[in-house]
N, C-alpha and C positions, 0 to 999 in steps of 0.2 A: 467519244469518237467524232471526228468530224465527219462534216455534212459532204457524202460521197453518193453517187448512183450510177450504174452501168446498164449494161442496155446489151440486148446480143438484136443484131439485124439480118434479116433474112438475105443471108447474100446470093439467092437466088433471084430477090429482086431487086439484086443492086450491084450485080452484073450481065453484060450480056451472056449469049450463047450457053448458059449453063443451066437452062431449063425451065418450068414454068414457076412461079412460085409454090409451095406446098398449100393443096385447099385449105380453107378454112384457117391459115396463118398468115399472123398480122404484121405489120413491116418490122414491128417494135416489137421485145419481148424483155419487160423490166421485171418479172418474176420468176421466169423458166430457172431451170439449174444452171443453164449456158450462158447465162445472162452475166453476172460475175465472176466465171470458172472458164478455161481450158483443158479440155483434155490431154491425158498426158499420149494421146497419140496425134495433137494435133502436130502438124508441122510446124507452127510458131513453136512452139516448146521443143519436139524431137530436133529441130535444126536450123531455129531461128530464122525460116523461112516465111517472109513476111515483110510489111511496111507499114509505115504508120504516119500518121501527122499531128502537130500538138499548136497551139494557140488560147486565146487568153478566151473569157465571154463577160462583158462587163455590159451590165444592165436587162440583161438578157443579149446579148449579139455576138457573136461570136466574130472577131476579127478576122479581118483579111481571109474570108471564108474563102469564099472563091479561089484567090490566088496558090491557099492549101491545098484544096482539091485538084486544083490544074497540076499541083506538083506530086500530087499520092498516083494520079491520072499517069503522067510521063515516068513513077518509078513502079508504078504498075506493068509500063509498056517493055520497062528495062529489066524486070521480074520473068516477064513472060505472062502475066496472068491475066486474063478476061479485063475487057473494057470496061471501067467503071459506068454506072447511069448517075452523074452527076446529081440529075436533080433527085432523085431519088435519094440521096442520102444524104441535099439538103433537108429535104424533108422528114428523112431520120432525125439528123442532129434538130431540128428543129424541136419534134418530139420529147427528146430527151432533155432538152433546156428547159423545154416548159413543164417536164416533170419535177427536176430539179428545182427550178421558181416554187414550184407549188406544194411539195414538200417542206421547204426548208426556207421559206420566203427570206431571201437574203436582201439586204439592208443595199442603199442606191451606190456605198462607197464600197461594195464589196464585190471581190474578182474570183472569177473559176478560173479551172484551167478546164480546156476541153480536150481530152485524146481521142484519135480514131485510128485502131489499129486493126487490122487485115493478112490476116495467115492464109499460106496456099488450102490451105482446108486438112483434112486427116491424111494422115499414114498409109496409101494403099496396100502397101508391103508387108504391115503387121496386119493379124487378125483383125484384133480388136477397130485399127480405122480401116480396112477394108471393109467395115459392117456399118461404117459411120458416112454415108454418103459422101466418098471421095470424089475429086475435082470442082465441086462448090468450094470457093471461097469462103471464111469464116470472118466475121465483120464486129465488133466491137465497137460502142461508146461509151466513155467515160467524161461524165462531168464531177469535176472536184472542187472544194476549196483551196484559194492558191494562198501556200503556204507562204512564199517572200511579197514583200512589197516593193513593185517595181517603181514606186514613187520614192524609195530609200534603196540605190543597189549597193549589190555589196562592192568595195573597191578589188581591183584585180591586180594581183602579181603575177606576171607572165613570165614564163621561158620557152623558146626556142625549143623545140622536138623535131628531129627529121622524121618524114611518115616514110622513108625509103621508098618512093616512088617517083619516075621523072613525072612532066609535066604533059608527055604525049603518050602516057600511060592511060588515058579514057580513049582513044584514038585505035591504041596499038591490042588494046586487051578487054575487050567492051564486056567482056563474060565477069571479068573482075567487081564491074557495079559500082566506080566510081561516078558518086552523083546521085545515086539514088539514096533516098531514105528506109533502112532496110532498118529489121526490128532486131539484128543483129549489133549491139553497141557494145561488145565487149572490148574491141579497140578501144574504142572513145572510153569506155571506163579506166581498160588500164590505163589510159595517158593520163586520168587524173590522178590516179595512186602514183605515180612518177613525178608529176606535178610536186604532190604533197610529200613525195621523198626530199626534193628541190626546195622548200619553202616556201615555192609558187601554190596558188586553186585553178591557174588557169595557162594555158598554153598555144605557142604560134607554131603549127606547122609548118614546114617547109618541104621544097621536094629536094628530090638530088642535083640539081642546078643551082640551088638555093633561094628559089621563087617563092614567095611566101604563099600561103594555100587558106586555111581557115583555123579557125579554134575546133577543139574536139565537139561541142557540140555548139556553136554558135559559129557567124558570120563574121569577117572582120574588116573593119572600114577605117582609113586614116586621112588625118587631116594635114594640110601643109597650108598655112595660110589661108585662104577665102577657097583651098579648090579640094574636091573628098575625093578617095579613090577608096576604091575594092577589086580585088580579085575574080577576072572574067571567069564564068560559069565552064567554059569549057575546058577550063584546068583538072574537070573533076571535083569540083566538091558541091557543096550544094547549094543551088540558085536560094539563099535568103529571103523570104518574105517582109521580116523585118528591114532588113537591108535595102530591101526596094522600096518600101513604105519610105523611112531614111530619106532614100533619093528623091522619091518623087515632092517629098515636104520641100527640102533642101532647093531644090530647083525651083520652087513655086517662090521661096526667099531670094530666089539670085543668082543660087552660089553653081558653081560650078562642078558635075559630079562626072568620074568616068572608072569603065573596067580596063581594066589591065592586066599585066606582067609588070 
């Protein structure tokens, strides 16, 4: 089995307004039941209600941390659910990394992956999470071995998908959640199985204008000469972290970067 460890966080104190923390519990909980399990009343699983964020952790550090959290923060806000306390689940993930190091002492060339995902909490409606403290948020860390090596990608055949949505579709219908990162990815999956009908692993959505928009689950950025474009955020899809990393390198060389249509 590879070198994997979860973590459940007390998302009582790692949002606001939802109460004090429970006495005698600790931020971190790497051996509880809840630690690598879901109940099946939670609401990530009854209905995919939830968010999450993913990024690399090489040498112990987890990238672009910040820039993650400002975006779990904003699809937090587009959820509806309690304000994140930032530092507070720096200080988790922090935790969990350094359990991971000290478990499994990984080598100076080797990369995690780090997830943090976050469900509206239990089921009111059913018994069972009506008995399971509803309206807490429910918080997850996962540090793993990262299976591809981004020093070797794999090459990508693309096709064109319409997501049949115009471009003032985040504007016109804000309840829809274009933009957020939702733990809901069964789109994004079937577009790969469609993909892989096609010949393609990877695909360029478009809306009904025919504006290009993103990949099912990555960022996309082109080049014309010396000058980079991508896709303004407010098309609906998701503000990139990498893609801004990207830019802000790119710009420090020279080159010319901008959003668009």
């Amino acid at each position: 089995m590879r070198n994997s460890i979860s973590a459940w966080i007390d998302g009582r104190a790692a949002f606001e307004g939802v109460g004090a923390p429970l006495p005698g519990a600790g931020l971190v909980d790497f051996d509880g039941e809840r630690a690598g399990a879901a109940s099946v009343y939670d609401l990530a699983v009854q209905r995919g209600d939830g968010i999450f964020e993913a990024t690399s952790v090489w040498q112990g550090h987890p990238l672009s941390l910040i820039p993650h959290l400002a975006r779990l923060q904003h699809s937090a806000g587009m959820l509806d659910l309690p304000r994140i306390k930032t530092d507070v689940l720096v200080e988790a993930v922090g935790q969990v990394i350094a359990a991971y190091r000290e478990r499994f002492a990984p080598g100076p060339d080797d990369e995690q992956m780090l997830k943090i995902l976050v469900s509206r909490g239990s089921d009111p409606q059913l018994t069972g999470g009506a008995q399971l403290d509803p309206g807490v948020p429910h918080v997850w860390v996962i540090v793993d071995h990262r299976v591809d090596d981004p020093r070797h990608p794999v090459p990508q055949t693309l096709v064109k998908l319409p997501k049949g949505v115009s471009v003032d579709a985040p504007d016109q219908v804000p309840w829809m959640l274009w933009g957020a990162k939702t733990l809901s990815y069964a789109m994004n999956k079937a577009a790969y199985r469609e993909c892989a009908r096609r010949g393609a692993n990877n695909a360029i959505f478009y809306s009904t204008e025919g504006i290009m928009l993103e990949c099912p689950t990555s960022s996309l950025v082109f080049r014309l000469g010396d000058r980079f474009f991508t896709p303004v955020p407010t098309l609906g899809i998701l503000y990139g972290t990498s893609q801004r990393e990207l830019f802000s390198f790119l710009r420090g060389q020279g080159y010319e970067c901008s959003y668009g249509r």
